[in-house]
C-alpha positions as CSV (number, residue, x, y, z in Angstrom):
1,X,-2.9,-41.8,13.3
2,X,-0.6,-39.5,11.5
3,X,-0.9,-36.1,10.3
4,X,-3.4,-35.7,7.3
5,X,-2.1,-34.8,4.0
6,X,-3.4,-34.5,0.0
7,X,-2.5,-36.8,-2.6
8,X,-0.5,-33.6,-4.1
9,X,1.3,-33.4,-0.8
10,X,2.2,-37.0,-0.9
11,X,3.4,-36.9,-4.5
12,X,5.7,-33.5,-3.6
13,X,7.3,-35.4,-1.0
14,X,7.8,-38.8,-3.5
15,X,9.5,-36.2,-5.7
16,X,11.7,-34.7,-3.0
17,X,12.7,-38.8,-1.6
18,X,13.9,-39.9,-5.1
19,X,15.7,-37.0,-5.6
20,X,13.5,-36.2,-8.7
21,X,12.5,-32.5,-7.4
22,X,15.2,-31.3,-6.9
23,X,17.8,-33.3,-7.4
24,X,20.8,-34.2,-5.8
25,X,24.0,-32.2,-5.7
26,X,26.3,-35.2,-4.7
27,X,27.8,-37.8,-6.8
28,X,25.9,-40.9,-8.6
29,X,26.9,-43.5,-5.7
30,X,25.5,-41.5,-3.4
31,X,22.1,-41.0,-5.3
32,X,22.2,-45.4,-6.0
33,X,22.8,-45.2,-2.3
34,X,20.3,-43.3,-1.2
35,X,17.7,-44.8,-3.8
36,X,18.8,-48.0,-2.3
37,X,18.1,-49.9,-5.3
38,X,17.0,-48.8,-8.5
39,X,15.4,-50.8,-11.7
40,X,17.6,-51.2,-14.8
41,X,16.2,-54.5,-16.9
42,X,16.9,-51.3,-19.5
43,X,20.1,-50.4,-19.5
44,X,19.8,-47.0,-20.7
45,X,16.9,-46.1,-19.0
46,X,18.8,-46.7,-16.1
47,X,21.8,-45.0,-16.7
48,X,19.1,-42.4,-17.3
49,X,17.5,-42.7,-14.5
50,X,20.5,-41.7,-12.4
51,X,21.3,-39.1,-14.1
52,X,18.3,-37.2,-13.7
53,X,18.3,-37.6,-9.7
54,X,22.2,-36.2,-9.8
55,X,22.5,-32.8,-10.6
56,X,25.3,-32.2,-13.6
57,X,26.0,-36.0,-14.2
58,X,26.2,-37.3,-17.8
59,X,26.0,-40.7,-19.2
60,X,29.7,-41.0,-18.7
61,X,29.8,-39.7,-15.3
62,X,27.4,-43.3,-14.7
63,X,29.5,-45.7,-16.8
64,X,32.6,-44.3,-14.4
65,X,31.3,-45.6,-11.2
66,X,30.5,-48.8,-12.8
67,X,33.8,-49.1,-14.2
68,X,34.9,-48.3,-10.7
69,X,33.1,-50.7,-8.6
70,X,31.0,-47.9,-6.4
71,X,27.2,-49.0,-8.4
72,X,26.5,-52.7,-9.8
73,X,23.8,-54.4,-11.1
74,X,22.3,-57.8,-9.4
75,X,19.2,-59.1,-8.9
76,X,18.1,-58.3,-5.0
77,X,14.2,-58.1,-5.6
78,X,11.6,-59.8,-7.6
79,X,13.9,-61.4,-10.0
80,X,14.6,-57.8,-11.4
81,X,17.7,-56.1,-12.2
82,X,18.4,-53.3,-10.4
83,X,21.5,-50.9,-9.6
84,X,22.7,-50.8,-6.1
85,X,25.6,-49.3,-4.1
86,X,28.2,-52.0,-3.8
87,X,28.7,-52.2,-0.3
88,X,24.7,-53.3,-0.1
89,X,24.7,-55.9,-2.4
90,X,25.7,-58.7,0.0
91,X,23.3,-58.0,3.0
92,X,20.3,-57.0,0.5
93,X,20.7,-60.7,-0.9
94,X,21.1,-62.1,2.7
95,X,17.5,-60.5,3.1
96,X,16.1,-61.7,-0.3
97,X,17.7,-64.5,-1.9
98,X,16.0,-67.8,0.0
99,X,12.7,-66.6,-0.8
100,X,13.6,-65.4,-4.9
101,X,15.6,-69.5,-4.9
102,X,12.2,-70.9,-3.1
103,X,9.7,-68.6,-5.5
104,X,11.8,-69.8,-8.7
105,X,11.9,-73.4,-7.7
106,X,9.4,-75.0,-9.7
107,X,10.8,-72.9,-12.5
108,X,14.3,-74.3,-11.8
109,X,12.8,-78.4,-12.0
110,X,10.9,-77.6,-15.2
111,X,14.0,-76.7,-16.8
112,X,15.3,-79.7,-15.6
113,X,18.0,-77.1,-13.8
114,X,18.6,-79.7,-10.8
115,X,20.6,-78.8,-7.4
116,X,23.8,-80.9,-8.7
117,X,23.7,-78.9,-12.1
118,X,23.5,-75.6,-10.8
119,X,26.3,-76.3,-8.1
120,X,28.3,-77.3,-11.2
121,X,27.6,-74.0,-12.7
122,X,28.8,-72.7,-9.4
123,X,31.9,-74.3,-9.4
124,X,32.2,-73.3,-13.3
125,X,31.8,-70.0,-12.8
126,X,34.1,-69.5,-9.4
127,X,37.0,-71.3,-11.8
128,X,36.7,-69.4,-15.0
129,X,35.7,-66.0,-14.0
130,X,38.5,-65.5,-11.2
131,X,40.1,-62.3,-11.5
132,X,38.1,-61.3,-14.9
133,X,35.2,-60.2,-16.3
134,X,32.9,-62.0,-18.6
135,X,30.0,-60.5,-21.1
136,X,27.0,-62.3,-21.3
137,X,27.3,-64.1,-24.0
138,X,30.5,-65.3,-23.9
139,X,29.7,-66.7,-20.3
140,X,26.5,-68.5,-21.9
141,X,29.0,-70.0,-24.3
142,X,31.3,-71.3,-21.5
143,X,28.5,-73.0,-19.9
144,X,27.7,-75.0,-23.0
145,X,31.2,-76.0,-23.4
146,X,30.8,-77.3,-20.1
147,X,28.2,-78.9,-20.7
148,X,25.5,-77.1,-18.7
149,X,22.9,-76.5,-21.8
150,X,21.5,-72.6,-21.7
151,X,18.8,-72.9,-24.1
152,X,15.6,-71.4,-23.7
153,X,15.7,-69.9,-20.4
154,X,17.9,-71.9,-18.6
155,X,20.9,-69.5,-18.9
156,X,19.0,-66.8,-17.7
157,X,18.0,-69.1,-14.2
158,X,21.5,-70.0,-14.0
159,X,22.3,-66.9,-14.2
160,X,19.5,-65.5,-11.8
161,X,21.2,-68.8,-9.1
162,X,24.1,-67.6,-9.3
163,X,23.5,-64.0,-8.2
164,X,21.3,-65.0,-5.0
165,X,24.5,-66.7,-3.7
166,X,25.8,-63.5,-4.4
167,X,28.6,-65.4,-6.3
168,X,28.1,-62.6,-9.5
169,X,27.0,-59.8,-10.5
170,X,27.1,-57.0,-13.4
171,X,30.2,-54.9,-12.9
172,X,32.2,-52.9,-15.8
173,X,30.9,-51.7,-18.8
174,X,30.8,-53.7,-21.5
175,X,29.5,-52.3,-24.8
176,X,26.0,-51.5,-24.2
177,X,26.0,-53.3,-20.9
178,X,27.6,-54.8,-18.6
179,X,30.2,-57.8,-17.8
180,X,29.4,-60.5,-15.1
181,X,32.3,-60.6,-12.5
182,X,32.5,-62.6,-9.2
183,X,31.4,-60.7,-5.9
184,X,34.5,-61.6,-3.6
185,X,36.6,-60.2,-6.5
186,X,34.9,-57.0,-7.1
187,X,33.8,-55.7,-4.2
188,X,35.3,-55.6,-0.7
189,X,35.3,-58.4,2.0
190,X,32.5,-57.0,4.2
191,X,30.8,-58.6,7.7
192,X,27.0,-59.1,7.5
193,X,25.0,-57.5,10.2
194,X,22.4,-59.3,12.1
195,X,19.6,-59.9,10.0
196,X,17.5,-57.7,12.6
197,X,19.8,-54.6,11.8
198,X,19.4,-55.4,7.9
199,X,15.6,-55.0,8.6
200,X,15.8,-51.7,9.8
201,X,18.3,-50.7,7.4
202,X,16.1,-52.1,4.7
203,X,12.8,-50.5,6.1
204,X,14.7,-46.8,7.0
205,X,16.0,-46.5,3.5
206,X,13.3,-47.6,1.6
207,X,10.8,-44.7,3.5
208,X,13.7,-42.2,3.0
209,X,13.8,-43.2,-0.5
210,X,10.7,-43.9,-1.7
211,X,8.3,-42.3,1.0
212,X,5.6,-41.5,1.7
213,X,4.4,-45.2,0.9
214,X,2.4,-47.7,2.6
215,X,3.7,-51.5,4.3
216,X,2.4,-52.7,1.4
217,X,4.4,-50.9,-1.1
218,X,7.6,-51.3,1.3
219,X,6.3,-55.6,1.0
220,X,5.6,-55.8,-2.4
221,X,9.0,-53.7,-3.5
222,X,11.2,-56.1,-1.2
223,X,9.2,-59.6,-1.3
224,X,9.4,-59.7,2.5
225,X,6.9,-61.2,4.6
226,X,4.5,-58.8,5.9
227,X,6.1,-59.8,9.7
228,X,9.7,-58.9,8.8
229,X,8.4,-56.0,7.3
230,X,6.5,-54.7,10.0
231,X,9.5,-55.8,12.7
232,X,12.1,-53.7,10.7
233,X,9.2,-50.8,10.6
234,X,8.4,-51.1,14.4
235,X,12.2,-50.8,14.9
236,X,13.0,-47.8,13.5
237,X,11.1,-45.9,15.8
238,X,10.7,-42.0,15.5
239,X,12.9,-42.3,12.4
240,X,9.7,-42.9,10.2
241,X,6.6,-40.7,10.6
242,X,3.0,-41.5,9.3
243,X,0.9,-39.2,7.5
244,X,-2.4,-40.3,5.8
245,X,-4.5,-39.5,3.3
246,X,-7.9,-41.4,2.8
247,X,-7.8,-43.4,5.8
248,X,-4.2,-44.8,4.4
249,X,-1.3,-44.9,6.6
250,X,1.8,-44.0,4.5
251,X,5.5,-43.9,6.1
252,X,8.4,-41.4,5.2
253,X,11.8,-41.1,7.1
254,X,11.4,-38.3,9.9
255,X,14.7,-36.6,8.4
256,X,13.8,-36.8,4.8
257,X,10.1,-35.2,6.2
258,X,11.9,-32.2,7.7
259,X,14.1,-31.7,4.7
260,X,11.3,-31.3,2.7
261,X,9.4,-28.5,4.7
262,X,9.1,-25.7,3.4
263,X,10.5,-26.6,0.3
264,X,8.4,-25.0,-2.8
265,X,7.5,-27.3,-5.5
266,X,10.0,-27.4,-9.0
267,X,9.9,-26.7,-12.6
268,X,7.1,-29.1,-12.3
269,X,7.9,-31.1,-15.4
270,X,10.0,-34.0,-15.9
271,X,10.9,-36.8,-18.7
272,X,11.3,-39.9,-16.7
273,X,13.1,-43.1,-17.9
274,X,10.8,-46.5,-18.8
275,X,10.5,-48.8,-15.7
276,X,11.0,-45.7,-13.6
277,X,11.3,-46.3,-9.0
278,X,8.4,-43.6,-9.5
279,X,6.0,-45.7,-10.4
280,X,8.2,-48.9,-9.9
281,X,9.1,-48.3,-6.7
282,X,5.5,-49.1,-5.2
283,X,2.6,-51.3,-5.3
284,X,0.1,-49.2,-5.4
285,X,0.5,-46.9,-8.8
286,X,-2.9,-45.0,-8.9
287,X,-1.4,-42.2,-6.8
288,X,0.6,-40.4,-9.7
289,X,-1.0,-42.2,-12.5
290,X,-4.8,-42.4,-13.1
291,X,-6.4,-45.9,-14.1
292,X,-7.3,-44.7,-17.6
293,X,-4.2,-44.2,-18.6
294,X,-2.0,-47.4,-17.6
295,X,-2.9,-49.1,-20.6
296,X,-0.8,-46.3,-22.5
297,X,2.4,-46.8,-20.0
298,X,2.4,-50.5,-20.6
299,X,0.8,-50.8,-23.9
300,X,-0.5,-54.1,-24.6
301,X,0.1,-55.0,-21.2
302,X,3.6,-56.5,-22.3
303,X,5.5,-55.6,-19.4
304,X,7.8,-53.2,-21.2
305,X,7.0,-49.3,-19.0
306,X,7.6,-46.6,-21.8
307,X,9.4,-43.4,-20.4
308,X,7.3,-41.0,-18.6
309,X,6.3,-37.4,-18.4
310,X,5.3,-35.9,-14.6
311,X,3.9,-33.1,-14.2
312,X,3.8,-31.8,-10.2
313,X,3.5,-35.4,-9.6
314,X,1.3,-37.0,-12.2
315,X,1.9,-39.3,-14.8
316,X,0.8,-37.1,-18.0
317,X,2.3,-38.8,-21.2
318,X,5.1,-40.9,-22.6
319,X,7.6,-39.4,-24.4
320,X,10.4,-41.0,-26.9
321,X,13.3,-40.4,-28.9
322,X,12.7,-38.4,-32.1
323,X,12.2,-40.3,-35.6
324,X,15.2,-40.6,-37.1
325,X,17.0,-37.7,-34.8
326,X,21.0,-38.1,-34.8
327,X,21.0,-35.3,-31.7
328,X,19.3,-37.5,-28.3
329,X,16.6,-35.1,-29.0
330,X,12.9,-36.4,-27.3
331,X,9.0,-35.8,-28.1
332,X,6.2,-35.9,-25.9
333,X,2.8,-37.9,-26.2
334,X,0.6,-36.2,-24.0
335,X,-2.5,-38.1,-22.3
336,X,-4.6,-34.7,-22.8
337,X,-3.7,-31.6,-24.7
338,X,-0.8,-30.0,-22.8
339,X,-0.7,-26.5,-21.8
340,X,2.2,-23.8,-23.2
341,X,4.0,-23.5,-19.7
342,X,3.9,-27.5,-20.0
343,X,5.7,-28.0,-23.1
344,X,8.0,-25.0,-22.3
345,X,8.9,-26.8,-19.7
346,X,9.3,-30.5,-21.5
347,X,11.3,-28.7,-23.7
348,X,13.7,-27.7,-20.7
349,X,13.1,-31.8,-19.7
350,X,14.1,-32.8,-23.2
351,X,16.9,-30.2,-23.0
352,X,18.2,-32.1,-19.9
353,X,18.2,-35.2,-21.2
354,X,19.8,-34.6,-24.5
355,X,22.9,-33.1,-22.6
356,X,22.9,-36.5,-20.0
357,X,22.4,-38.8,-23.0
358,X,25.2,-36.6,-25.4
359,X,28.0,-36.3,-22.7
């Protein structure tokens, strides 16, 4: 068993890992990178949520590297959109993609999306979109010219095929998103390592990223089998360390462990974007965020995570942009009546995300 820690310890460390507390002084691929992947369904909040893991970066400073190729957006995990460094994209999906096409299956037959259809789409799609970029509604439209109907849902799971052959993905800005290119034109011709290697790689990053979290949360995040996951974990070695708390074996990368030592906690407070990795990024959310209060994170239960407010670790409200405010400028809803020091210090949050969000 591994050294023994508090739940406070575990959360400084989370911080530290996603380059929340403190965050990083390089540039916004090498935060995607190190993340590995991070969730953007939202398109701001995850312009957003870059920004507040890179030191001095504004909105702008994001939209650059996906206008130059260094972060896209794909689908490697649980059918959700994330950011990821280009150069991962291909070997993620080599991981991934049978068991996301085998999971959405059934889905695929209902909307009558047979394997001759989608293959057309395939072939569609390689044709139209060489050496261009496509928004997403003008590529819906050239599928029903072509006869491939995307009513309902059905452009959505063509859309969701085509990216687990890694055929497309989101590249340069495009208004308030993004435009659909093909892979082979956008990013580099690159040789796949063994899947063994891929497992290690997957398993390392995701502890250096996200850790300390359990097998579990490293299974859930990725949709692995618990087998790959644990062959990729056994294979990194001394590279990950355990530490427990409760009788619960959690996993952070040796290197990202002894980076953090001796590091003294932040500010403390921090305005999160909806569908945050901190509370995204695992199975297992009670650690930061107390049972009570889901319901006000996901209101309804609707599946639409507001924007967050941490405080040394713990979910403590939801915050959003300001009634009819022209300036970016944010207000917090706290769970519980808030302390000065804590809104002094939202107010430095807010500050720091008015500047991202204005530049």
């Amino acid at each position: 068993m591994g050294t023994d820690v508090s739940a406070r310890e575990l959360l400084r460390l989370r911080e530290f890992t996603q380059r929340i507390d403190p965050a990083a002084t390089g540039t916004v691929a090498e935060t995607v990178r190190h993340l590995l992947a991070i969730q953007a369904q939202d398109f701001a909040n995850a312009l957003w949520a870059v920004g507040l893991r890179t030191k001095g970066t504004g909105r702008s400073d994001v939209l650059a590297s996906l206008e130059s190729g260094e972060v896209v957006r794909t689908l490697p995990m649980r059918g959700t959109l994330h950011f990821v460094a280009a150069e991962d994209l291909r070997w993620m999906l080599a991981l991934t993609s049978a068991r996301s096409l085998q999971a959405g299956k059934t889905r695929f037959e209902n909307l009558g999306l047979d394997p001759v259809t989608l293959e057309r789409a395939a072939d569609i799609t390689r044709k139209h979109l060489a050496g261009g970029a496509m928004g997403r509604d003008e590529f819906m439209k050239l599928l029903d010219r072509n006869g491939i109907s995307t009513d309902g849902q059905r452009g959505y799971h063509v859309i969701f095929y085509l990216t687990q052959l890694s055929l497309i993905c989101w590249g340069p800005p495009s208004g308030t998103q993004q435009a659909l290119v093909l892979v082979d034109d956008w990013i580099p011709a690159q040789k796949l390592p063994a899947r063994d290697a891929s497992l290690v790689e997957f398993a390392l990053r995701y502890f250096a990223s996200h850790g300390p979290a359990t097998e579990r949360d490293f299974a859930w995040w990725t949709k692995l089998t618990l087998v790959d996951v644990r062959t990729g974990m056994a294979a990194c070695g001394n590279a990950l360390t355990e530490l427990t708390h409760k009788g619960t074996s959690y996993w952070i990368a040796a290197s990202e462990l002894d980076a953090a030592s001796g590091r003294k906690p932040g500010a403390g407070v921090h305005a999160l974007p909806g569908f945050d990795e901190y509370l995204l990024g695992y199975q297992d959310r009670l650690l930061p965020l107390a049972a009570e209060h889901s319901e006000r994170i996901v209101p309804g239960s609707n599946g639409i995570f507001l924007p967050l407010i941490t405080a040394r670790g713990r979910v403590v409200g939801t915050w959003r942009r300001a009634a009819k405010s022209t300036t970016n400028a944010i207000e917090p809803e706290h769970f519980e009546t808030a302390t000065a020091a804590q809104h002094a210090e939202f107010a430095r949050a807010a500050t720091a995300y008015s500047r991202f969000a204005g530049s």
